[in-house]
C-alpha positions in Angstrom: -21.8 2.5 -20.6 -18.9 2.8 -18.4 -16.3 5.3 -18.8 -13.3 6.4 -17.2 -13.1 9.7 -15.3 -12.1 12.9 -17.1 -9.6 15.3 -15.4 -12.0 17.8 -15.9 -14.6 15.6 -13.8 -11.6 14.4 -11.3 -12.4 18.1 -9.8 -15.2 17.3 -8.8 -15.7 13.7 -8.4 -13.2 12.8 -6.2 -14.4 13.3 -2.4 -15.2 10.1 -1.9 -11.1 9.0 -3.1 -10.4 11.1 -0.4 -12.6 10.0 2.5 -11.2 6.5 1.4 -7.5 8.0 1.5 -8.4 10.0 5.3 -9.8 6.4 6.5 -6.9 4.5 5.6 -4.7 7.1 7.3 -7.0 6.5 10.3 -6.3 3.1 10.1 -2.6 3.1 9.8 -2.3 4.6 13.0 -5.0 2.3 14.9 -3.7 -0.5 13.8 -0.4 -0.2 14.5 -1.5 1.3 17.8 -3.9 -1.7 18.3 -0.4 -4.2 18.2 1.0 -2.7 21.5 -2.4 -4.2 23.2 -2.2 -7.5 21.6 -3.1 -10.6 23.7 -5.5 -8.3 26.2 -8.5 -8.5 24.3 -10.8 -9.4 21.5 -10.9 -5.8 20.6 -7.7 -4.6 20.0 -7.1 -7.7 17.7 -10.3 -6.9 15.6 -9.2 -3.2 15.4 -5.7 -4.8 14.3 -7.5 -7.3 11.9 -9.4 -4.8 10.2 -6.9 -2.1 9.6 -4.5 -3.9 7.9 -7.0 -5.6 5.6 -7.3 -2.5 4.1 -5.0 0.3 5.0 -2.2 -0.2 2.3 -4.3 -1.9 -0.1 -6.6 1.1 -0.4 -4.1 3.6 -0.9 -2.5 1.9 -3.8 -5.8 1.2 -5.8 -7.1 4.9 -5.0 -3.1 5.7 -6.9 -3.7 3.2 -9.9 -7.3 5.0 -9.8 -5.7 8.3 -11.0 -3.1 6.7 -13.3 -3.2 7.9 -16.8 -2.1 4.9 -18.7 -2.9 6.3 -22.1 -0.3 9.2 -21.5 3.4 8.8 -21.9 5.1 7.9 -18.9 6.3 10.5 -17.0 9.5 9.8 -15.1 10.6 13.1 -14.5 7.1 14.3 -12.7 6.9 10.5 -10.5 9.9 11.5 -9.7 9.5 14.7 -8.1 5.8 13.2 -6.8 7.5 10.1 -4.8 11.0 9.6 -4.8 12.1 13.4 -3.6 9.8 13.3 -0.8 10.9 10.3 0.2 15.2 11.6 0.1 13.5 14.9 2.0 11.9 12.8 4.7 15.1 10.2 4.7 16.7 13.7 5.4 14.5 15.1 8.1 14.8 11.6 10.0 18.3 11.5 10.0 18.9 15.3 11.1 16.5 15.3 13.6 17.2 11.8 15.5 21.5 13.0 15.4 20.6 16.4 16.5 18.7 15.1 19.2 21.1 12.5 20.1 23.9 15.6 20.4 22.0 16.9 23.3 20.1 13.5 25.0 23.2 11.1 24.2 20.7 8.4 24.7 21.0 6.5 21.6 24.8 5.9 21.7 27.7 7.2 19.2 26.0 10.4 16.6 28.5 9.3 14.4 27.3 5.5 14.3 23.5 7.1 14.7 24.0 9.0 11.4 25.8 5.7 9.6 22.7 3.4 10.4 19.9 5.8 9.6 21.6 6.5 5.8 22.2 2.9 5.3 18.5 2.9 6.1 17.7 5.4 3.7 19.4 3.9 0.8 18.0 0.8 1.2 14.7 1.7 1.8 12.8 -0.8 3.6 9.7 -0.9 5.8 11.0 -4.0 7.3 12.9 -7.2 5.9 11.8 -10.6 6.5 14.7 -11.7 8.2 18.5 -10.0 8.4 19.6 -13.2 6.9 17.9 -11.8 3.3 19.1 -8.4 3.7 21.9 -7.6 1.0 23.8 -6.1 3.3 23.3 -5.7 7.5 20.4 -3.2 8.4 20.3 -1.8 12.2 17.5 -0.1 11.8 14.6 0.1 9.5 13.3 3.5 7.6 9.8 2.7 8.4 6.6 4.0 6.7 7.9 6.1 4.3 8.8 2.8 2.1 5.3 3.4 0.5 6.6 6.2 -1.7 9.3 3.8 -3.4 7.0 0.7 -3.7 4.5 3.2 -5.7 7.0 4.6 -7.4 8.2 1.0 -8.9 4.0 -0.1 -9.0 2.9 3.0 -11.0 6.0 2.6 -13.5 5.5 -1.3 -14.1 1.8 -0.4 -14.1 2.1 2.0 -17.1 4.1 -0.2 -19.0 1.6 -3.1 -18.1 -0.8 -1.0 -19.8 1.0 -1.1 -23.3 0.6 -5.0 -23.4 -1.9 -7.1 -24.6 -2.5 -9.0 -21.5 -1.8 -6.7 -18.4 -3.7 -8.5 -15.6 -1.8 -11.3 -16.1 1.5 -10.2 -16.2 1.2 -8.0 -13.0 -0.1 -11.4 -11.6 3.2 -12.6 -12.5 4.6 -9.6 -11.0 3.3 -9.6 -7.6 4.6 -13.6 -7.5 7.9 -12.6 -8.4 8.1 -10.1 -5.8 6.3 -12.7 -3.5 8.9 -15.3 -4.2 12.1 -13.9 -4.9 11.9 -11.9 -1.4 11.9 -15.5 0.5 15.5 -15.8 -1.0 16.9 -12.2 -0.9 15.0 -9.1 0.3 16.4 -6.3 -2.7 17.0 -2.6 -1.6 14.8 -0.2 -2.7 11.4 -1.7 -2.5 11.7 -3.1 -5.8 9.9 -5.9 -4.7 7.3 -4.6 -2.8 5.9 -2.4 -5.7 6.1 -5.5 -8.1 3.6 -7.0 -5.0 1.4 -3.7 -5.4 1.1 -4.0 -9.1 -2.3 -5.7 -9.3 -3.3 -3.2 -6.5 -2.4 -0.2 -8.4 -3.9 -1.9 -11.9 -7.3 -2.7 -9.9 -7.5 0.7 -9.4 -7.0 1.8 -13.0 -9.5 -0.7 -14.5 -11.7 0.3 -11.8 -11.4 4.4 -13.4 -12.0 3.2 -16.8 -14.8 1.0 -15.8 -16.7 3.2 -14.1 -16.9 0.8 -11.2 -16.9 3.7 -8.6 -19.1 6.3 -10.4 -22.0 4.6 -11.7 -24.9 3.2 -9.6 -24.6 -0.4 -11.5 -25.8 -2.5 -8.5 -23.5 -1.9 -6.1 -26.3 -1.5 -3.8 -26.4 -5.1 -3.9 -22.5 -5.9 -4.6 -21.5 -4.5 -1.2 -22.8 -6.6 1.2 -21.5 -9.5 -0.5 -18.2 -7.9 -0.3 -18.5 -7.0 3.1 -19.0 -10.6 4.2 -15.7 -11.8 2.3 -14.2 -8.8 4.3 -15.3 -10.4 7.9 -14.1 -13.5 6.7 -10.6 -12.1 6.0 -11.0 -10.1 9.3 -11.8 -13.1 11.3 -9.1 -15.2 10.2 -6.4 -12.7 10.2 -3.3 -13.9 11.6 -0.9 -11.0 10.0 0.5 -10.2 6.5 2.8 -7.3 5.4 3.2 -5.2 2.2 6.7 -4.1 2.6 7.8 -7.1 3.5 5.9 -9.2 0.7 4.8 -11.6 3.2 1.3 -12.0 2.4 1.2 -15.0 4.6 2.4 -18.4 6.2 0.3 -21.0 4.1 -1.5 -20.9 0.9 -4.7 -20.5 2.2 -3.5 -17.6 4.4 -2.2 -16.0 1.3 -5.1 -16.6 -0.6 -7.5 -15.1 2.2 -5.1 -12.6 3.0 -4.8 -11.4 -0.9 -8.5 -11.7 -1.4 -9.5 -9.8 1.7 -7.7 -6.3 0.4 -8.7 -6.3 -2.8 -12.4 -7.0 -1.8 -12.0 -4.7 1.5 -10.9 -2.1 -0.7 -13.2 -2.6 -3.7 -16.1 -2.3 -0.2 -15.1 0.3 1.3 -14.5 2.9 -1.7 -17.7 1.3 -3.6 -19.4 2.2 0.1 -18.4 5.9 0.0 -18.6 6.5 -4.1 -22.4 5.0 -3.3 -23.1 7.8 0.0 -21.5 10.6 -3.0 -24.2 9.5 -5.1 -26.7 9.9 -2.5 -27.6 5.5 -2.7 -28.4 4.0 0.0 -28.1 0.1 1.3 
């Protein structure tokens, strides 16, 4: 019978989380590195194609995974565990690039430096579609650290998901009105990119309190056939982006762009949960 993971058990069951976490890190970083060589070879668009299948996707199912939707939500503690670190590194960036502009003087006035880089921070965005759907002009984008306020919004909707009758369908809903609404205006704060994450995050929940990662219920045999719709989202890859809720140019780009991380992620942690368990393929 399947069961959820105990925090007791979490202790020592949760390797495999981690080598999925360290991959996806991996990934992040040859992925966007693959972009530079774009256009030069098959390979650096395969590398491309198959990191961002599954690099963002992962790490928002391995959060939902350790979500305790049965608890009381605890503002106060998601607090401290996303949205500080994110003001800290907002911080870091902003007094390390004007410090280093006072000495280099390479990226024009400190003064209009420090100006773009908060306005950055506030608004908290990996990238916008286009300026036109900005609320107000952005100069320069905070980057990667826009993951720890689209999980911040994902977890919270997530939780209070949980209290319904029908939460898979409503964080269907969820991720279309962060789809949508962002073609029209692109809101500050990620707001819409965690509504996109919600079924990510509540994937990775059901997923904890199925047991789907740490019971040997055929995935032996589940695997391959998820591997396969993996390549297929690999192979027609043409681009899609998180924090920008574009998930792709037609329907059917969405639809194979959507399917390929959940199924990329289900494969890959299934994968490692199955080496854990000492299974085989």
């Amino acid at each position: 019978m399947a069961s959820s993971i105990s925090d007791q058990e979490i202790k020592h069951r949760v390797e495999f989380i981690d080598v999925a976490k360290a991959l996806a890190i991996i990934a992040v970083i040859a992925g966007h590195t693959a972009i530079r060589f774009l256009g030069l070879g098959a390979g650096a668009q395969f590398i491309f194609a198959l990191a961002f299948t599954f690099h963002l996707p992962v790490f928002f199912v391995t959060s939902g995974y350790f979500l305790h939707v049965d608890r009381r939500y605890d503002l106060a503690k998601e607090v401290r565990a996303l949205v500080i670190p994110y003001m800290l590194s907002s911080i870091l960036i902003i007094t390390f690039l004007c410090a280093s502009n006072l000495f280099l003087h390479d990226m024009g006035s400190t003064k209009q430096l420090f100006k773009d880089w908060l306005s950055a921070s506030v608004y908290g965005a990996g990238d916008v579609p286009s300026v036109e759907l900005a609320v107000w002009p952005l100069h320069v984008r905070i980057g990667g650290t826009w993951f720890l306020l689209a999980l911040f919004w994902a977890r919270m909707i997530a939780v209070k998901l949980f209290k319904t009758k029908r939460p898979i369908l409503l964080s269907i809903l969820r991720f279309f009105l962060g789809l949508l609404s962002a073609r029209v205006i692109f809101l500050p704060f990620d707001i819409q990119s965690g509504l996109c994450a919600v079924p990510f995050v509540i994937l990775g929940t059901y997923a904890n309190k199925r047991g789907w990662f740490t019971e040997k219920n055929g995935t032996e045999f589940v695997i391959p056939a998820l591997f396969a719709v993996w390549l297929w989202a690999v192979v027609g890859f043409n681009g899609f982006s998180m924090a920008m809720c574009d998930y792709g140019r037609s329907v059917v780009d969405c639809v194979r762009n959507i399917v390929g991380a959940i199924v990329s992620s289900l494969c890959l942690i299934l994968f490692l949960a199955l080496i854990e368990r000492g299974g085989g393929i």
